[in-house]
Residue, then its C-alpha position, 0 to 999 in steps of 0.5 A: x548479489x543477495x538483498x543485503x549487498x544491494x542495500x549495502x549499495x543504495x541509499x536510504x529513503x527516510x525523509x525522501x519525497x517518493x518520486x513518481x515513475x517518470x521522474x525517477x526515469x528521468x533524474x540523476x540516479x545511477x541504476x545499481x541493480x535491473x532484472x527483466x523477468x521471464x513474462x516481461x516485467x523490468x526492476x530497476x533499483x536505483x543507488x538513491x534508494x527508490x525501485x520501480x518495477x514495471x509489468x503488463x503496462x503498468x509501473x509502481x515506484x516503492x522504497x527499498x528500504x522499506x521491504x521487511x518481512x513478507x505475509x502470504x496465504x498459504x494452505x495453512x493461512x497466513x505464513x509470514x517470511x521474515x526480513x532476515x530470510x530476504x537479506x539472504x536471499x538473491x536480491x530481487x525476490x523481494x522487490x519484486x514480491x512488492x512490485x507485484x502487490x503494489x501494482x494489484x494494489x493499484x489496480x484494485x483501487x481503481x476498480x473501487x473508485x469505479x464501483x463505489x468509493x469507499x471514503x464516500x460510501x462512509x463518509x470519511x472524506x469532503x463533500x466535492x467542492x463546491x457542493x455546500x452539505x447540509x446541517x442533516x447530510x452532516x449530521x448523518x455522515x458524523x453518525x454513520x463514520x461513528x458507526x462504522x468505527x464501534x464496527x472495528x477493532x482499535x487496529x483497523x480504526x487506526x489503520x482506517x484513520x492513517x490511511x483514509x483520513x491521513x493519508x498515508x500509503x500501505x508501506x508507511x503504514x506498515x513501517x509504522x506497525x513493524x509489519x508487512x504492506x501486505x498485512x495492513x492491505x489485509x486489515x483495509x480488505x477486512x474493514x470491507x467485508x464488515x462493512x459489506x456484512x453490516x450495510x443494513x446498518x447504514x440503511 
């Protein structure tokens, strides 16, 4: 069955609410499509449109729907696969090109948390609750999130807004520009670096 027969038979997720993995587990939804591959990793789509792709103890739930074209690095940098190229192709390549890099996604975020937040190294988000900011501490974070933004092209500033400020995961990000998670992943990993390259700034 390629990736166009299966959405043939799915629904679409516009407007949906993203379940969580256990929820989806545990509904209604008919399976329309599973795969177990070789090192152990399980894809179930489900007819109401969600996937959840499950490997080495992990799980990540993603819209169907939502899996255009595909960005990688290849030997001559960045090579881009297009959604048309999918639609042919046997229907789980896809999904699970997506499971895997929302799962490292996943993981990389935890290890960020654990080291040193990004939102509160630049003072994008909240002060903690219950911790009253200084009218100084106030003005420094405005100061250095100004900064910080004179650092970045109008498209990481956008993407920094909808992500950090907004809210908004890599795959509604991504619907929003008409490109890949994985390419959006790519302007939140550059925003980083110069971030990371320009510190002495925020010194």
């Amino acid at each position: 069955m390629t990736l166009q027969e299966l959405t043939g038979k799915i629904s679409g997720t516009f407007g949906k609410a993203m379940p969580t993995p256990s929820r989806l587990k545990a509904g209604t939804s008919p399976v329309a499509a599973y795969l177990e591959t070789k090192d152990g990793g399980r894809l179930t789509v489900y007819e109401n449109g969600f996937a959840l792709y499950e490997a080495e103890g992990s799980e990540t739930v993603f819209r169907v729907d939502y899996c255009g074209g595909y960005a990688y690095f290849g030997r001559r940098g960045v090579d881009y696969l297009t959604e048309e190229f999918f639609q042919d192709a046997e229907w789980w390549v896809r999904l699970v090109l997506e499971g895997e890099d929302r799962l490292t996604h996943n993981r990389n975020v935890k290890v960020e948390d654990n080291e040193c937040p990004y939102d509160g190294a630049i003072g994008v988000s909240d002060t903690a609750p219950g911790i009253v900011e200084s009218p100084e501490e106030s003005y420094l974070r405005r100061e250095a999130f100004s900064l910080l933004m004179s650092l970045l092209t109008k498209r990481q500033k956008e993407v920094v807004l909808l992500y950090y400020v907004g809210g908004m995961t890599l795959m509604e990000i991504a619907a929003v520009y008409g490109v890949s998670h994985q390419a959006i992943h790519t302007t939140l990993s550059d925003v980083k670096k110069k971030i990371a390259k320009n510190l002495n700034l925020f010194e």
